[in-house]
C-alpha positions as CSV (number, residue, x, y, z in Angstrom):
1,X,98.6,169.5,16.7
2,X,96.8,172.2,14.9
3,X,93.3,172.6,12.9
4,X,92.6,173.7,9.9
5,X,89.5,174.4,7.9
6,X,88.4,171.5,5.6
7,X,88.3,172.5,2.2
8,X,86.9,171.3,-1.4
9,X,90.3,169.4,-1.7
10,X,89.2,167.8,1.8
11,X,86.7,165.6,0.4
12,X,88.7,162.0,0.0
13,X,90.1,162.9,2.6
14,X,86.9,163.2,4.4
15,X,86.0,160.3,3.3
16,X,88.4,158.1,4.3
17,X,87.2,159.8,8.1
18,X,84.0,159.1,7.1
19,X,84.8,155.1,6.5
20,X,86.7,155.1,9.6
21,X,83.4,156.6,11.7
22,X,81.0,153.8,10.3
23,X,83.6,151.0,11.6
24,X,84.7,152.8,14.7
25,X,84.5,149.0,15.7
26,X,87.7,148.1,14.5
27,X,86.0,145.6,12.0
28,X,85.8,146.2,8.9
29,X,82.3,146.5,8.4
30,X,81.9,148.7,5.3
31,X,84.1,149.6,2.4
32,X,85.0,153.0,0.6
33,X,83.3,151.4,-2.4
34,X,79.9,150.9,-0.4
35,X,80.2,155.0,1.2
36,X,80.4,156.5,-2.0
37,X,77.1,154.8,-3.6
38,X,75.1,153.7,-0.5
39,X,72.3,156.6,-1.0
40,X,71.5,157.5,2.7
41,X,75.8,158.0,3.5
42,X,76.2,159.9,-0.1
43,X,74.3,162.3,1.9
44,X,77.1,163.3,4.1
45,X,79.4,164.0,1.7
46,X,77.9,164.6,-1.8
47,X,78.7,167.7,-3.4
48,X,81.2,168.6,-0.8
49,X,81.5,171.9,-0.1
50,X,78.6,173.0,0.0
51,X,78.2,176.7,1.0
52,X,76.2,175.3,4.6
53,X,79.0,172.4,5.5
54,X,81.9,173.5,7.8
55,X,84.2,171.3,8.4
56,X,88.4,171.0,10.3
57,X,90.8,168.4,10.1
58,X,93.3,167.9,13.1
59,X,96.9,167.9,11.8
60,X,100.1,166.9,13.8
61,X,103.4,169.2,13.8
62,X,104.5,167.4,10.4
63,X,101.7,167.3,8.7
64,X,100.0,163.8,9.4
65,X,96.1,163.9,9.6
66,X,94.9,162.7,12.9
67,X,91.3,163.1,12.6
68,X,88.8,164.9,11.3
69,X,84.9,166.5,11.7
70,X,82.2,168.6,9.8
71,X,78.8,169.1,10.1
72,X,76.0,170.0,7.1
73,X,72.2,170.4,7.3
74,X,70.3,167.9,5.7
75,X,66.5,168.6,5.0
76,X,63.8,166.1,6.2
77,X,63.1,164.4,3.0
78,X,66.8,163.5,2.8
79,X,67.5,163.4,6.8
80,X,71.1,161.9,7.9
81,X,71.2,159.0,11.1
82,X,71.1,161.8,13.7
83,X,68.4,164.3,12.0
84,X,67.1,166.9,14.4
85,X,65.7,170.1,12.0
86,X,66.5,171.1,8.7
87,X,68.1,174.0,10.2
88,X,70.2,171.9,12.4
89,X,73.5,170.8,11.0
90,X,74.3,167.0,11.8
91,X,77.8,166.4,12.6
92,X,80.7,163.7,10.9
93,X,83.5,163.2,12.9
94,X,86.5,160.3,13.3
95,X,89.6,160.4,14.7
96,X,92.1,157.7,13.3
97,X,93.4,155.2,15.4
98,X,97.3,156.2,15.8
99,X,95.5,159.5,17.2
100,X,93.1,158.2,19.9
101,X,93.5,159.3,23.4
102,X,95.2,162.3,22.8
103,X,92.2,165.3,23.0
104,X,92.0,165.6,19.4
105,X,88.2,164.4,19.0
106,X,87.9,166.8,22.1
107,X,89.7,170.0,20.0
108,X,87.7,169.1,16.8
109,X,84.5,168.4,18.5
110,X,84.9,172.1,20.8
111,X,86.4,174.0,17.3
112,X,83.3,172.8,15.5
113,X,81.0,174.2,18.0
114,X,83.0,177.2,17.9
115,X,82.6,177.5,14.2
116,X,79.1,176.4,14.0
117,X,78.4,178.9,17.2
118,X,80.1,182.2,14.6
119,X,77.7,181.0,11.7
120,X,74.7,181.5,14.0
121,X,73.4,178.0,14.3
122,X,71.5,177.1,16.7
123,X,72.5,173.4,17.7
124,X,74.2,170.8,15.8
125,X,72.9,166.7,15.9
126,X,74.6,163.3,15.5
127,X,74.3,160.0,16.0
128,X,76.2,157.5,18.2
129,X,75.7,153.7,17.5
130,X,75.3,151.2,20.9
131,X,78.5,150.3,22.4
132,X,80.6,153.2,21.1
133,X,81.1,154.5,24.5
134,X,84.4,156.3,24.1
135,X,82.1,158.3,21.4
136,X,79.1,158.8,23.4
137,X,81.2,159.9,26.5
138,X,83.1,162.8,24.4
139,X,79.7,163.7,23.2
140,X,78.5,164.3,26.8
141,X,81.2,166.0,27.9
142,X,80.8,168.3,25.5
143,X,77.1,169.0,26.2
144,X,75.5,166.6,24.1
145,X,72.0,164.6,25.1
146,X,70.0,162.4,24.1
147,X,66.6,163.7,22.2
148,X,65.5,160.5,19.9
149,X,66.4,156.6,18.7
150,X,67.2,155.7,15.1
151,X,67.6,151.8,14.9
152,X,70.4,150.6,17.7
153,X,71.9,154.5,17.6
154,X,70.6,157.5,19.5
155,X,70.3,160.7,18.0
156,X,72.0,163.7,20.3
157,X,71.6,167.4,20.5
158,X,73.8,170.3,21.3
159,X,72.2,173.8,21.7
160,X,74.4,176.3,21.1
């Protein structure tokens, strides 16, 4: 497994990540259809890439896509689930079910704060829903806490 950097091409791509984050239940829940014109998600990806967002994608040896992450500020008049500071980039991330289990959340989640560490942020935010534990446990180990509640989802912090 390697990662690259996600790109302008990345975006259906991203995407289909994306989809795969907001039923991380296994349900179906939502559709592509309802991502790309629900107007709080358009936020995450509209206008992809913009010259703030920073993004990888975790690629096996022949070139299947395990997972993928990226992170882009959003201002407080258009805040994302896990909005911290304009100045803080909230974090995206999925990895797709043939993946699981084998550290790539944990290389995409530690080469994103590498990345966002280079481009002198400060922190990066995102939100975890109730009852996605496998989530909320990466998140920790990684550094992450608590700071807020949106809805059944808490909204967590990493300084950097």
């Amino acid at each position: 497994m390697h990662l690259r950097d996600a790109t302008e091409d990345d975006r259906d791509l991203l995407l289909d990540v994306l989809l795969e984050a907001y039923n991380w239940t296994g349900e179906p829940r939502f559709t592509r259809e309802w991502l790309t014109t629900d107007p709080h998600t358009v936020r995450y990806l509209g206008g992809w890439k913009r010259p703030d967002d920073v993004g990888l994608v975790a690629v096996d040896d022949d070139g299947t896509v395990l997972g993928a992450i990226w992170a882009r500020p959003l201002p407080a008049t258009s805040p994302g689930y896990g909005w911290v500071a304009d100045d803080v980039p909230e974090l995206t991330m999925a990895v797709l079910p043939g993946a699981r289990g084998r550290g790539v959340g944990s290389a995409l989640l530690a080469g994103l704060l590498d990345r966002a560490r280079e481009l002198g942020r400060s922190a990066v935010s995102l939100s975890v829903e109730d009852g996605n534990t496998a989530a909320r446990a990466l998140y920790v180990r990684h550094g992450f806490v608590v700071v807020g509640r949106n809805g059944g989802s808490d909204t967590m912090l990493r300084e950097l």
